[in-house]
N, C-alpha and C positions, 0 to 999 in steps of 0.2 A: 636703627633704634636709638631713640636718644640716653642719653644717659639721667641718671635717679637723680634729681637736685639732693645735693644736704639736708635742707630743711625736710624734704618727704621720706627720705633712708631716717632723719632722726626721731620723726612722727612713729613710722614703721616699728623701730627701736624700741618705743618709748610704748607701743601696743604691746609687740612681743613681750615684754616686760612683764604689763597688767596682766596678761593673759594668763603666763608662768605664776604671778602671782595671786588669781582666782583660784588657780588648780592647787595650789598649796594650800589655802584657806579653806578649800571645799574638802581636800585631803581632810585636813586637821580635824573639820567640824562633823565630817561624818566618822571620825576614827573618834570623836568624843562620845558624838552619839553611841556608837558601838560601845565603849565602855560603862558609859553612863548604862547602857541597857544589860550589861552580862554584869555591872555590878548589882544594879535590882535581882538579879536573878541566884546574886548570895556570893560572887567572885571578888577573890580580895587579894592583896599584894602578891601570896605566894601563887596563885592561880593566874594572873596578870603577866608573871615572871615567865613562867612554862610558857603560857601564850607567845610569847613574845618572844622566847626562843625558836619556837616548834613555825612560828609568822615568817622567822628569818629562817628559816630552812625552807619552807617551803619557797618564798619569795628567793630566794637564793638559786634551789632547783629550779625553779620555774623559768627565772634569767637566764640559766646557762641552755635552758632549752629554745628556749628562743632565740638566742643569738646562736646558735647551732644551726636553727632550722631556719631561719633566714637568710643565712648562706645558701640555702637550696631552695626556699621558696617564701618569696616575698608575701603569699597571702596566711603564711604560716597555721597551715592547714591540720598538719603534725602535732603541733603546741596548742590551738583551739579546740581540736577532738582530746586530746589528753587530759586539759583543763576542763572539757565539757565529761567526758566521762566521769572521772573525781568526785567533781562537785553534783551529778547526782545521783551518785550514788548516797550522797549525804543527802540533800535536801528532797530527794523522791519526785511528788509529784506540783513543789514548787518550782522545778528546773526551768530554767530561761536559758536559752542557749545564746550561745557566745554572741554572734552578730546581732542580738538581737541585744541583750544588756549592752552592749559595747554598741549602738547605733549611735552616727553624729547625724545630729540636727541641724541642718543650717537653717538662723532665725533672719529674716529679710528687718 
C-alpha cells in the first residue's frame, strides 16, 4: 500500500476539522433553540441555573456509563436500554428509540 501524500493527510485534516466544527455549531444552535423555547414557556435565570446543573449530572452519569460499558461492549447495549427506558418514561408516547434518533445518514 502506498503511502498518503501530504497534500491528501492535509485535505483529510482540514475535513476533520469542518466537520468538528459543524457538530459545534449544530450543538450550539439547537441548545439555543431549546432555550429560546423553555424561555417562551416562562423559564428564566434561576430556572436555567438548576437546568444546567441537573444537565451536568445527568451528562456526567451518563459518561461514566458508557465508558464503563464499552469496556465490555462496543454496541453499548447497557447504556442505550437505560437511556431509552429514562426518557420514556418522560416523553410517553412521543418515545424514539435510541438507534433510530441516533441514525447516520450517509448523503452521496
Amino acid at each position: 500500500m502506498a503511502k498518503q501524500s501530504a497534500f491528501m493527510a492535509k485535505i483529510q485534516k482540514a475535513q476533520a476539522l469542518r466537520e468538528l466544527q459543524a457538530q459545534r455549531v449544530a450543538r450550539a444552535y439547537q441548545l439555543d433553540m431549546v432555550t429560546l423555547a423553555l424561555g417562551r414557556m416562562g423559564w428564566r435565570e434561576k430556572k436555567f441555573r438548576e437546568f444546567d446543573e441537573v444537565l451536568t449530572q445527568v451528562a456526567n452519569e451518563y459518561g461514566r456509563d458508557i465508558i464503563a460499558d464499552s469496556k465490555q461492549d462496543a454496541d453499548l447495549w447497557y447504556t442505550k436500554d437505560t437511556i431509552d427506558r429514562e426518557l420514556k418514561q418522560y416523553v410517553g408516547g412521543l418515545f424514539v428509540p435510541y438507534d433510530e434518533r441516533y441514525t447516520w445518514t450517509v448523503i452521496d
